[in-house]
C-alpha positions in Angstrom: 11.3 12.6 3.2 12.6 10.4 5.8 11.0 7.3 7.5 10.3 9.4 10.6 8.1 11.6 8.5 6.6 8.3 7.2 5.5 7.2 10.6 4.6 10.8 11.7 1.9 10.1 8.3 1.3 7.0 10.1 0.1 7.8 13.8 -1.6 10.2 12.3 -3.5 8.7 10.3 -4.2 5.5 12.0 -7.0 3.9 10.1 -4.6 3.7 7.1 -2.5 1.3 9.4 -5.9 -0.5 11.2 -7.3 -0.9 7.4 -3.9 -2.5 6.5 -4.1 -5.2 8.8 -7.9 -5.9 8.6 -8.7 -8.9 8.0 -12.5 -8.5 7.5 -14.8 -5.9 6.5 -18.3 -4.5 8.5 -21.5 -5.9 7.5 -22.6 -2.6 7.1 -22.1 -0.3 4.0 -22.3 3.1 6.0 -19.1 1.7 8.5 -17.1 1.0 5.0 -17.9 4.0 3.4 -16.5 6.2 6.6 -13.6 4.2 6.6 -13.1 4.8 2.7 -13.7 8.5 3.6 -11.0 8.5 6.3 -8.5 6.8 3.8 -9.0 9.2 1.7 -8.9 12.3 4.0 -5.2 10.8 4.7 -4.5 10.5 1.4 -5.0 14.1 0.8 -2.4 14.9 3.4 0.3 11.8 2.3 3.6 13.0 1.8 6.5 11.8 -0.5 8.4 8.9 0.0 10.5 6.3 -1.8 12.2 3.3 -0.2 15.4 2.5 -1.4 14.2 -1.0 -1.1 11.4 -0.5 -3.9 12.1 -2.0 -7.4 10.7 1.2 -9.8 11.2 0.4 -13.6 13.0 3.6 -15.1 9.8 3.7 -17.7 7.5 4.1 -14.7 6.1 7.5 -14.4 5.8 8.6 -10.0 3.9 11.9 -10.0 2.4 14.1 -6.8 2.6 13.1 -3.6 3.2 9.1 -3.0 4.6 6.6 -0.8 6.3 3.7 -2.0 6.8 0.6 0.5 10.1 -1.3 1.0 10.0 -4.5 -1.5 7.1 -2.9 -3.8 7.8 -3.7 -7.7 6.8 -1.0 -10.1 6.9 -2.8 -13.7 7.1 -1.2 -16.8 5.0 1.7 -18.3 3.1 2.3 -14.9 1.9 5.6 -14.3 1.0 6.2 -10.7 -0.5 9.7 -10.1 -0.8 11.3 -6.2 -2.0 10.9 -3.9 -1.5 7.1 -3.4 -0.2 4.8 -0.8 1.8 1.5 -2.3 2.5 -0.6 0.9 5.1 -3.3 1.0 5.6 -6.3 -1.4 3.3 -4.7 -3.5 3.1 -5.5 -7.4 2.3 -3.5 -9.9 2.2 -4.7 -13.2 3.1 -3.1 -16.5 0.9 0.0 -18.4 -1.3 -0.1 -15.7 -2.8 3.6 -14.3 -3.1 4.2 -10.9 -4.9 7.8 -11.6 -5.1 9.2 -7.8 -6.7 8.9 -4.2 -5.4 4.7 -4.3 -4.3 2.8 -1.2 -2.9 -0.5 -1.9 -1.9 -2.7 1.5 0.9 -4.7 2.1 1.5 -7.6 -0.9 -1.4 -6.1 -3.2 -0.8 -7.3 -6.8 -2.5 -5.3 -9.5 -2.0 -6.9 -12.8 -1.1 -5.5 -16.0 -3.1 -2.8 -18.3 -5.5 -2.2 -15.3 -6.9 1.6 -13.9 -7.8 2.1 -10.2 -9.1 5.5 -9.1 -10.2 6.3 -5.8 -9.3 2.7 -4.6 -8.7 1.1 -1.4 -7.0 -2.6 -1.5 -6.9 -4.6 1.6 -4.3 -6.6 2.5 -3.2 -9.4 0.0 -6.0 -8.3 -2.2 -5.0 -8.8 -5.9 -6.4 -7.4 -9.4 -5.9 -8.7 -12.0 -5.0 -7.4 -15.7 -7.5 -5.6 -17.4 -9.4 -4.5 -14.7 -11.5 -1.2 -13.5 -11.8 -0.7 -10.1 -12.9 3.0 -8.8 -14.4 4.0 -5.6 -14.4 1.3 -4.4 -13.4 -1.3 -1.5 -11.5 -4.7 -2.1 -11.0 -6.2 1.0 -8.2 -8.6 2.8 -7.4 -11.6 0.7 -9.9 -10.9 -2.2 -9.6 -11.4 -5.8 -10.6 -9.6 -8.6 -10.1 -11.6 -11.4 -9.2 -10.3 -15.3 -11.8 -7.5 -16.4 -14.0 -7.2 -13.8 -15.7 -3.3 -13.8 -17.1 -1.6 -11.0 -19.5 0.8 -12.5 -20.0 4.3 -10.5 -22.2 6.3 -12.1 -26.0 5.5 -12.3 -27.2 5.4 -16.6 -30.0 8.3 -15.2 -26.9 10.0 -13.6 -29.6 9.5 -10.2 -27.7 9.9 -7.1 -27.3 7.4 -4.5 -28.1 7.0 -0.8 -25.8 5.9 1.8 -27.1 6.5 5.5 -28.0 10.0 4.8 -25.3 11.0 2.7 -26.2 11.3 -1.9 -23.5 10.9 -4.5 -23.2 11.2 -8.0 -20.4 8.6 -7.8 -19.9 5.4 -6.0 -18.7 2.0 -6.8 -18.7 -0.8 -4.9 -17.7 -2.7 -1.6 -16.2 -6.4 -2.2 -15.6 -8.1 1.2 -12.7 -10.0 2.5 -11.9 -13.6 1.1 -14.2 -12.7 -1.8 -13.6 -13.8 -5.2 -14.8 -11.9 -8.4 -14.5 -14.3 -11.6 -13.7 -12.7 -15.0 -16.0 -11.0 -16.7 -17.8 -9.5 -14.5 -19.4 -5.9 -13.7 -20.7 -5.0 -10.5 -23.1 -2.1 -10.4 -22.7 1.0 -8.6 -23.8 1.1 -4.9 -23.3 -2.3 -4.6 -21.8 -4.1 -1.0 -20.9 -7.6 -1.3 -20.0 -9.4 1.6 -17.1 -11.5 2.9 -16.3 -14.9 2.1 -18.6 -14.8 -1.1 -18.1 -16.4 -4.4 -19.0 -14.7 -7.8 -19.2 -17.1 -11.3 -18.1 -15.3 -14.6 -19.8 -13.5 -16.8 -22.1 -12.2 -14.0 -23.8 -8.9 -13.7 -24.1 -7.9 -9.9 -27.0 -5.4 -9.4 -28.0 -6.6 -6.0 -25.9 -6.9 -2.4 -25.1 -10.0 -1.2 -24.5 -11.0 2.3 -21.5 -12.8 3.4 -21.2 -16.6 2.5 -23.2 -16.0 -0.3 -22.4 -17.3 -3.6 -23.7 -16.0 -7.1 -23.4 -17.2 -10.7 -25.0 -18.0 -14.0 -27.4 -20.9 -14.2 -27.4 -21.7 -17.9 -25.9 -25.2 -20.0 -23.6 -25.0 -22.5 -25.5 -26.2 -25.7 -23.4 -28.2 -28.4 -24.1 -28.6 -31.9 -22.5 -29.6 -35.1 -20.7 -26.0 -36.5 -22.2 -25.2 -39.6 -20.6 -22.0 -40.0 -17.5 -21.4 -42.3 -14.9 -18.8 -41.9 -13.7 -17.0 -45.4 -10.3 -16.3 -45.9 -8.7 -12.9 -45.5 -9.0 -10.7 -47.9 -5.8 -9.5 -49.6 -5.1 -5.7 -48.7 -4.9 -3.5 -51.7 
């Protein structure tokens, strides 16, 4: 495929180019879930392309349809399955598992060991190792920090509302400027706003608006360690 196919993609498709500029999200979950929905109606249709520009370690596995921006690096052990978008100056680091229906933006990192399905990442968004991101939204500048989970599927497998549309499956929306601390899971059907802040170790089960910041109120409580560790046991 040729460059002029790649811009034919482009124009029209032009959401994919709007959302890789964005710089910050709606308030509104129904206006982030059609523009999830239209990202992923273009990814259906992507084409093939490779830059020559890209750095594509040869243990990397490309399969299905998938574009590949100039100055992306593609470490070691990556599998990325179409269709998926990697835009420019991304990084993806190594045995990580892009499994399909993934748009990264322009200078996304995602870190090492991590899986994305059905993910969009906005631009300068980074993941970092570990992680689980699926259907879901990460917006301009956010992080998600080592093994954060959004969770998509309800433990009563109860559908979800959005406007008037039910799933079965749906993650979550993270804002632009947004940071995720480690340790975290997010619920499914959860919108988080821009500009927010969230501590470690935190379960998010509710929305939060933008400027909004949310972590665990407890004291760390030290004692005198009473507890002895055994040595190993020889194998026999």
């Amino acid at each position: 495929m040729s460059t002029h196919e790649l811009q034919q993609w482009k124009n029209k498709f032009p959401d994919t180019v709007k959302f890789n500029n964005q710089k910050d999200l709606s308030i509104r979950k129904e206006t982030n879930w059609t523009l999830f929905n239209k990202i992923q109606q273009a990814l259906n249709e992507i084409p093939s392309y490779i830059s020559p520009k890209a750095y594509i370690d040869k243990t990397a596995l490309i399969k299905g349809n998938v574009i590949i921006e100039d100055g992306a690096q593609i470490f070691p052990y990556t599998t990325i399955q179409g269709p998926a978008y990697i835009g420019k100056n991304c990084v993806i680091g190594n045995f990580s598992f892009i499994r399909g229906n993934c748009f990264l933006s322009e200078n996304t990192l995602l870190g090492n060991h991590s899986y994305c399905y059905k993910m969009i990442a906005g631009l300068s968004s980074r993941i970092a190792h570990f992680c689980h991101l699926s259907y879901s939204i990460l917006g301009y500048n956010s992080i998600a920090s080592a093994y954060v989970i959004t969770a998509v599927v309800k433990a009563n497998r109860k559908k979800m509302k959005i406007g008037k549309d039910e799933f079965l499956k749906f993650g979550s929306i993270i804002g632009s400027n947004t940071h995720i601390s480690p340790f975290c899971v997010i619920s499914p059907n959860i919108h988080i706003g821009n500009n927010c802040f969230i501590g470690s170790h935190t379960i998010i089960n509710k929305d939060l608006k933008s400027g909004q910041k949310l972590i665990l109120d407890y004291v760390n409580k030290i004692q005198r360690n009473e507890i002895s560790i055994p040595e190993r046991d020889m194998l026999l």
